[in-house]
C-alpha positions as CSV (number, residue, x, y, z in Angstrom):
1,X,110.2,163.2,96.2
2,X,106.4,163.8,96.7
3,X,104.0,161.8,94.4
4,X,100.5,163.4,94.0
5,X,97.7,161.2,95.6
6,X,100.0,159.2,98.1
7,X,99.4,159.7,101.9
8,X,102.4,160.4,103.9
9,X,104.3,158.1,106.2
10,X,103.5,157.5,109.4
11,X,105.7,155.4,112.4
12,X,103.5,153.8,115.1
13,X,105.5,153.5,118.4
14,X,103.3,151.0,120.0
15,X,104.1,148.4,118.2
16,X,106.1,145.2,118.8
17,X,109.4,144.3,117.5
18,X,110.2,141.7,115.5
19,X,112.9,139.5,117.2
20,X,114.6,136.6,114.7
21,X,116.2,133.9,116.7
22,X,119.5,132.3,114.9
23,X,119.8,129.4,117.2
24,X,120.1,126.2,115.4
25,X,117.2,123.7,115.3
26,X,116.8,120.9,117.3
27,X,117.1,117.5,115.7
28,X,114.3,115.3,115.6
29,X,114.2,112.9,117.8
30,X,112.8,109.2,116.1
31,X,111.4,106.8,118.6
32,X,112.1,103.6,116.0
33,X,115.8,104.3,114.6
34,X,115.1,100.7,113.3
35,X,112.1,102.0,111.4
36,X,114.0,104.9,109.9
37,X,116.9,102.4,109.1
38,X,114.1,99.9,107.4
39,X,112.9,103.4,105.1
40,X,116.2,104.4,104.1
41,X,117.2,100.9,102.9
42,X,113.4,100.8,100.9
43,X,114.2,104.2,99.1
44,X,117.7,103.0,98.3
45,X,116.5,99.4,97.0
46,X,113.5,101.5,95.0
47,X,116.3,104.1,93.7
48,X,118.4,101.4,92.1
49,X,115.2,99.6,90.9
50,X,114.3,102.8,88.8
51,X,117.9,103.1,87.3
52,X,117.7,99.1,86.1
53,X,114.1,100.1,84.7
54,X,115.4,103.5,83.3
55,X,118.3,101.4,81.8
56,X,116.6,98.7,80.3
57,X,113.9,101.3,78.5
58,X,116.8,102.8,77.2
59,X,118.4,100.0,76.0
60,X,115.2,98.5,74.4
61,X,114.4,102.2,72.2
62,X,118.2,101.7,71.2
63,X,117.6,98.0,69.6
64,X,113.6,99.4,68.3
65,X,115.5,102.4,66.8
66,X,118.2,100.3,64.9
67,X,115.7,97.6,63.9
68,X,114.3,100.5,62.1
69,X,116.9,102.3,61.0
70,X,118.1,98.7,59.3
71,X,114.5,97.8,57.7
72,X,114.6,101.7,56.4
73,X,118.2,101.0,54.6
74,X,116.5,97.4,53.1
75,X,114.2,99.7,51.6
76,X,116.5,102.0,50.7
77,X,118.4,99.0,48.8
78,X,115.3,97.5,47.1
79,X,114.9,101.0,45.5
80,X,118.7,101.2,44.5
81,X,119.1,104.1,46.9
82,X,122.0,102.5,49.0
83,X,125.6,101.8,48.6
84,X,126.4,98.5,50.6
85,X,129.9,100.8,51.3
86,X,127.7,103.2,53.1
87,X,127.6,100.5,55.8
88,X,130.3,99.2,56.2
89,X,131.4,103.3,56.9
90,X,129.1,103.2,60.0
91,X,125.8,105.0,58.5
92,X,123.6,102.9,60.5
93,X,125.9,103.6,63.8
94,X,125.6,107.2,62.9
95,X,122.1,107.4,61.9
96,X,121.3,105.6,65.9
97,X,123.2,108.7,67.4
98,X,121.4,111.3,65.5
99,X,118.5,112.4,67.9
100,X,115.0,111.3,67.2
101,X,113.7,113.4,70.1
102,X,115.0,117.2,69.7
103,X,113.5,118.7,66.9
104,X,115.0,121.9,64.3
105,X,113.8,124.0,62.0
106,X,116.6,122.9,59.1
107,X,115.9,125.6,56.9
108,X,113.9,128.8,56.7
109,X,110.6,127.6,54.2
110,X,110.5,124.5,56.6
111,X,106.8,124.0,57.4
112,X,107.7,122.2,60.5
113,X,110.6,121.5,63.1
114,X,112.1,118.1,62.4
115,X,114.6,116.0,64.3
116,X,117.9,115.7,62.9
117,X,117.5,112.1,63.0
118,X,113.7,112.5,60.7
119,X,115.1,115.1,57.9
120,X,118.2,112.5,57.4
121,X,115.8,110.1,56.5
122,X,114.2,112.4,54.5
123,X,117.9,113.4,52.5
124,X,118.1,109.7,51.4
125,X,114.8,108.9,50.9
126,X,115.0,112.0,48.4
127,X,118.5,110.5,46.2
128,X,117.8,109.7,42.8
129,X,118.3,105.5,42.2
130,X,122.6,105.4,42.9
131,X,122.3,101.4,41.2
132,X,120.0,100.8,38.1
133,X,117.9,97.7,39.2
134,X,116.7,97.2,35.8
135,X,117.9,95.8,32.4
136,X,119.3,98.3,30.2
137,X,119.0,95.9,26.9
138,X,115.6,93.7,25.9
139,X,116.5,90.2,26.3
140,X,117.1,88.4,23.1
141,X,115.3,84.7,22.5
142,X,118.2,81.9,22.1
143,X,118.1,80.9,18.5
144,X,119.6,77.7,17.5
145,X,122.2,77.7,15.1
146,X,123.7,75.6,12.7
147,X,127.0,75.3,11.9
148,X,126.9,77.4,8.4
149,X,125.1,80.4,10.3
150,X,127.2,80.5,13.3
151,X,128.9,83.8,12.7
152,X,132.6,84.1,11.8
153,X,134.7,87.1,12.1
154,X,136.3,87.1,8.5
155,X,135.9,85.0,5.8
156,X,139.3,84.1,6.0
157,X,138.9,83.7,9.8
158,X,139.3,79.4,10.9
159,X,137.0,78.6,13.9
160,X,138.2,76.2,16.6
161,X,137.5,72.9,16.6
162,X,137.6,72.9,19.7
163,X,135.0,75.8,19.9
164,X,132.6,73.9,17.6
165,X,132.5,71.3,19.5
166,X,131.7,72.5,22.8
167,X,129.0,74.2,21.3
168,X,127.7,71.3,19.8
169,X,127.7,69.3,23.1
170,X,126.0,72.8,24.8
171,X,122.9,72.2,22.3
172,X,123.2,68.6,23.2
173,X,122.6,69.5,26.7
174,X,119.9,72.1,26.0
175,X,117.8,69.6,24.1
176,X,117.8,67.4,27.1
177,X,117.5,70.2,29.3
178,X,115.4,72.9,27.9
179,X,115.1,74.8,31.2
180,X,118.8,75.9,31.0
181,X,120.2,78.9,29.6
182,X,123.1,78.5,26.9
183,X,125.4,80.0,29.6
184,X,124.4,77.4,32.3
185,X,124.9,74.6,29.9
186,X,128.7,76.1,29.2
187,X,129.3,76.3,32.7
188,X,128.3,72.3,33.0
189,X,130.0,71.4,30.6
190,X,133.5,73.2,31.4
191,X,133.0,72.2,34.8
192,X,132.7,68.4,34.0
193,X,135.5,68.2,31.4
């Protein structure tokens, strides 16, 4: 095929030829065998000193990483975010496998690539409160009672003697004790009789 604008080849017979040589190479000859001996023995001893170095950053990211990941799940548990069952399951051993390095793109309106490791924090950071940490009912002052107004639940109905008289001994206790509860009297009272 002839292309327009391209000059036509041309052999030169004066020219040399190219001769390739397959012998094999001649091994170097070192005049200190002891000094090569003496580098080979450094680069081993500076090899194995990079692999304890490479192993110890390793293993000092894996203990940063899971003092985080537990200080993130105290967090999670002051907000009421975290079932203590969820541990004992292994979250926190799964969470330290997850890959804080690698990064995805976990859904198509993601502004950003996240590691798997940063959107799972995100998940439960995002759950609604799992335990209530607050009081569902307003707390009620104590109000002493007598006798007459302690509530019975018929007419008809006897109370305990027995009943009457722990009581009176618990607002014994509380007079002496204002500090305690009506409940923290009982208890000292059932547990010294």
């Amino acid at each position: 095929p002839e292309v327009k604008g391209l000059a036509d080849i041309t052999f030169a017979d004066d020219s040399d030829f190219v001769k390739i040589d397959f012998a094999e190479p001649e091994p170097v000859q070192v005049a200190h065998p002891e000094i090569l001996k003496q580098a080979r023995e450094q680069i081993h001893r500076l090899q194995e000193e990079k692999r304890r170095a490479e192993e110890e950053l390793r293993l000092l990211r894996q203990s940063l990483l899971r003092q985080d990941i537990i200080h993130f799940f105290e967090d999670l548990k002051r907000q009421g975010k975290f079932l203590p069952a969820w541990e004992k399951m292994g979250i926190i051993k799964f969470m330290e496998m997850l890959s804080d390095t690698e990064t995805v793109r976990f859904a198509e309106d993601d502004e950003e690539p996240r590691s798997p490791l940063q959107w799972f924090r995100n998940f439960l950071s995002s759950l609604p409160a799992l335990v209530p940490l607050q009081e569902f009912a307003p707390s009620e002052p104590y109000v002493q009672m007598s006798e007459s107004q302690m509530p019975r639940p018929a007419q008809r109905a006897t109370v305990s003697q027995r009943s009457v008289e722990m009581h009176r001994r618990v607002v014994a206790l509380r007079e002496r004790h204002p500090e305690l509860t009506y409940s923290d009297a009982l208890r000292q009272i059932l547990r010294s009789s």
